[in-house]
N, C-alpha and C positions, 0 to 999 in steps of 0.2 A: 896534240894529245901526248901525254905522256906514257902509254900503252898503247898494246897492238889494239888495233880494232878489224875488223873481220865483216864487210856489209856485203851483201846481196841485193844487186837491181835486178828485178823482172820485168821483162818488156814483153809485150805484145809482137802480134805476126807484125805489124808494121815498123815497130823497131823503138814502139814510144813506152815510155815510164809509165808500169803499173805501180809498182812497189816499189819500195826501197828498206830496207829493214838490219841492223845491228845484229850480227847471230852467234855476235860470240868476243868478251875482252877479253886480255890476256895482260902480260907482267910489258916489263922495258924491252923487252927481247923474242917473244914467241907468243902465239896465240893459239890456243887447242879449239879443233874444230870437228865436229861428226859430220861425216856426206852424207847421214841422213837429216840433218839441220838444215843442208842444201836443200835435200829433194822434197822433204815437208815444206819450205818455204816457196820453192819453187812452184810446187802440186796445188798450194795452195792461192796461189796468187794467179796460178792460170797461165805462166810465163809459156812462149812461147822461144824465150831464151835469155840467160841471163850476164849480166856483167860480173865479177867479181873484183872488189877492192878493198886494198886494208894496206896497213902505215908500218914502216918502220921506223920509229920515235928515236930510236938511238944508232941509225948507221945509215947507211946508203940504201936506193931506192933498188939496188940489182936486187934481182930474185935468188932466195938461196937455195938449196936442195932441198929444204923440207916443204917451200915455197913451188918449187916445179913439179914435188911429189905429189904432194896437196893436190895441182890444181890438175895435171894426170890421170887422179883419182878422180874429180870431180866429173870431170869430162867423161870418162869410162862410166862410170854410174848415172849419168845425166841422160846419155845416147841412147837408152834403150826407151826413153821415156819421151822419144823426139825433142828434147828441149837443147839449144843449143849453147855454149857459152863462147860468145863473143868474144871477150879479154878478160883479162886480170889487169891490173893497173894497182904498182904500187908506189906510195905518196909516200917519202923524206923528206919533210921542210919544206925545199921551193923546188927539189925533182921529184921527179916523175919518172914509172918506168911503165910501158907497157909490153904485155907477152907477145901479143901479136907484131907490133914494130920491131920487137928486138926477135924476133923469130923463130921464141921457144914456145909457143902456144902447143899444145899436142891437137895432135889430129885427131877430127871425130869420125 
């Protein structure tokens, strides 16, 4: 794709695909997102926790500050609502980064 794209998986207590859902495009370079677009999608699909994944079309797959902040954020407003987030996973071309392997996921 040639812009950011921003999806949301919800999963169930067992760990399987309820939803999957687009919440947000953006330009070559950033994508604007509300953590309340999260927990509506979230709330509404019944997630018992979710993935987070979106592309960076014009550079590498490392996560950047607004990237760690973002997902920091989401986490923080997520926990009070038992929903958990698993990873982030961002897609450049043919890498791949995940928050959890590379061992910046935040703590809930």
């Amino acid at each position: 794709r040639a812009d950011e794209v921003f999806y949301v998986v919800s999963l169930d207590a067992a760990c399987r695909v309820m939803h999957a859902a687009v919440l947000a495009h953006g330009t070559v370079a950033e994508v604007r997102l509300h953590p309340r677009q999260v927990v509506e999608t979230a709330l509404r699909s019944r997630a018992s926790s979710v993935l987070f994944i979106h592309n960076h079309p014009a550079g590498t797959a490392r996560p950047s500050t607004d990237d760690l902040r973002l997902t920091e954020t989401l986490v923080k407003v997520l926990q009070p609502l038992s929903i958990k987030v698993l990873d982030h996973i961002i897609v450049a071309g043919d890498q791949a980064y995940s928050f959890v392997r590379g061992n910046v996921m935040p703590k809930s």
